[in-house]
N, C-alpha and C positions, 0 to 999 in steps of 0.2 A: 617679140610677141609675149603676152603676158599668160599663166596659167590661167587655166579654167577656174571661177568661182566656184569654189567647196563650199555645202551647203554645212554652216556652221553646226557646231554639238554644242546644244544648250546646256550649261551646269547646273545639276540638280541642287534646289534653297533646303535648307533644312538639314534631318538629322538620318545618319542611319539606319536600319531598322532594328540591330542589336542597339543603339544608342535612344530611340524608342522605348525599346522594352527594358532596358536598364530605367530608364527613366520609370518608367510603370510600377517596376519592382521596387523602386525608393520609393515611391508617394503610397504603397500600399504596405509596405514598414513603418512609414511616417503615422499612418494614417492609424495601424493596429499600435504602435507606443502613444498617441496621444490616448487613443479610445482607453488602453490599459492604464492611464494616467487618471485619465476622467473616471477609472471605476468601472464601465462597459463591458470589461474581459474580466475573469475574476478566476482566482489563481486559487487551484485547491488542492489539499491533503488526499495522502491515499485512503485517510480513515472515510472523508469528505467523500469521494469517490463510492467507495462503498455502501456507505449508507444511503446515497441516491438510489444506488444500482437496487438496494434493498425493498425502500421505499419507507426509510426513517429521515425526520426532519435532522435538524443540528440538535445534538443531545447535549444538555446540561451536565456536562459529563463529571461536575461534582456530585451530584445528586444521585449519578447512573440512572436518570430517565432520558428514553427516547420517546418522541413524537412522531405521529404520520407525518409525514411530506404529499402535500398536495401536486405530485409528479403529475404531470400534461402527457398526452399521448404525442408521440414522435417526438418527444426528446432524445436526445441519444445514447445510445447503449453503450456503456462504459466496459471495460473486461475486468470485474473484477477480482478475478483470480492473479491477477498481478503480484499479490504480496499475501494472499490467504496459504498459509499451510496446504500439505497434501492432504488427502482422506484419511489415511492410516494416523494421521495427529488429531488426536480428541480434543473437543475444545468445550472450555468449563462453562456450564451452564447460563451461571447469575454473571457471565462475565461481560465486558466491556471492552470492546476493541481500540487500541492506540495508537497514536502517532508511532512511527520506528521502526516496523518490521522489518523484514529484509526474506529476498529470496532468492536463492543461486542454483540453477540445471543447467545437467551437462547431459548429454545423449542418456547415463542412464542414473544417474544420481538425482539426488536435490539435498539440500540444505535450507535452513536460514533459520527467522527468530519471530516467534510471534508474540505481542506486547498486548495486553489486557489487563482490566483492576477489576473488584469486586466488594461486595460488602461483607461477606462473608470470611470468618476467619483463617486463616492457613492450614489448621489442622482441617478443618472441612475440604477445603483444595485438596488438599493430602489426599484423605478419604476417598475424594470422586475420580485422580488421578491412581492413584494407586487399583484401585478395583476395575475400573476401567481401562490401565492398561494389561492387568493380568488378564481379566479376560481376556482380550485382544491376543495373550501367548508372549506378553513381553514378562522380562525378569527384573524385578523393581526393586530398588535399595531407597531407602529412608532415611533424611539425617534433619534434626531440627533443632532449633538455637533458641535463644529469647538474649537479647541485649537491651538493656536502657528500656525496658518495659515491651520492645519491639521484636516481636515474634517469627521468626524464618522456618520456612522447611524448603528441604531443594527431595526433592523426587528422579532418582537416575531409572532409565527404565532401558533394558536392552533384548534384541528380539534375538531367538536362541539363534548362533552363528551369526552374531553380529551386524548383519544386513541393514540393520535398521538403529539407530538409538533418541531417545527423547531426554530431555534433562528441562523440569518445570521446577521453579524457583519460585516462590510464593512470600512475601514479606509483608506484614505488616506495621501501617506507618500512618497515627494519626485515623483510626476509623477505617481506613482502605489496605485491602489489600492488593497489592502491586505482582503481575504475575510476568513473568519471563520465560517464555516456551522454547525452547532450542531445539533443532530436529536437524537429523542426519540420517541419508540414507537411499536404498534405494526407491525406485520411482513405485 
């Protein structure tokens, strides 16, 4: 006597569903390195960032002029406190923000370095930083150089019991001067 015919189990054609969505996941990799090949994706600076967030075009940043940016509503909101200094760090007027900065917190510090040029000379820098940070209650030290016709002042500024310090380095180089903001401290 022979068994009973079992009704056969069909073998599913085809792929997984994790071998599916792998699949999905490479052709939509592919798909965003060709678009950033072709130009479609466009890769920007933190200065870039900023200046959208602001609503200044691409500045001619030898000239230090900015332009409106014709920014469209529901474009998207950038954070650009990413690499901007804290409040307590004053920032020079006539200045120009640059490529570089850096920013590092921790529960209750912060650090980092903020980069700007200007047309204005250093002793003016001097001037605006120095007055502005005593008001503020900071305690400012002064030291200024001149080399090869190239003009420096570095501005040390500490708030009383240390909690805070700033050190802006201003050099001129060729027409511009180049500033370097350093900050330490608490939040």
């Amino acid at each position: 006597m022979n068994p009973p015919d079992l009704p056969r189990v069909r073998q599913k054609a085809g792929l997984s569903g994790f071998a599916k969505a792998g699949v999905v996941c490479g052709l939509l990799v592919v798909i965003g390195l060709i678009a950033l090949a072709l130009g479609r994706i466009k890769m920007t600076s933190s200065v870039e960032v900023i200046d959208v967030h602001l609503g200044l075009g691409k500045s001619d940043r030898e000239k230090g002029e900015n332009k409106p940016l014709d920014q469209k509503v529901g474009e998207p909101v950038v954070d650009r406190d990413a690499t901007l200094p804290p409040r307590w760090v004053p920032s020079y007027p006539a200045a120009q923000t640059q490529d570089g900065g850096t920013k590092e917190e921790t529960k209750d510090k912060i650090s980092g370095t903020y980069l700007a040029k200007t047309r204005d000379d250093p002793e003016k820098v001097k001037d605006y930083f120095e007055g502005t940070l005593q008001a503020d209650g900071f305690e400012t030290e002064v030291k200024s150089s001149s080399t090869d016709g190239n003009d420096s002042t570095i501005v040390t500024a500490t708030v009383k019991g240390g909690t805070r310090k700033l050190t802006v380095t201003a050099t001129r180089e060729k027409g511009v001067t180049n500033l370097v903001i350093s900050y330490e401290g608490t939040k």
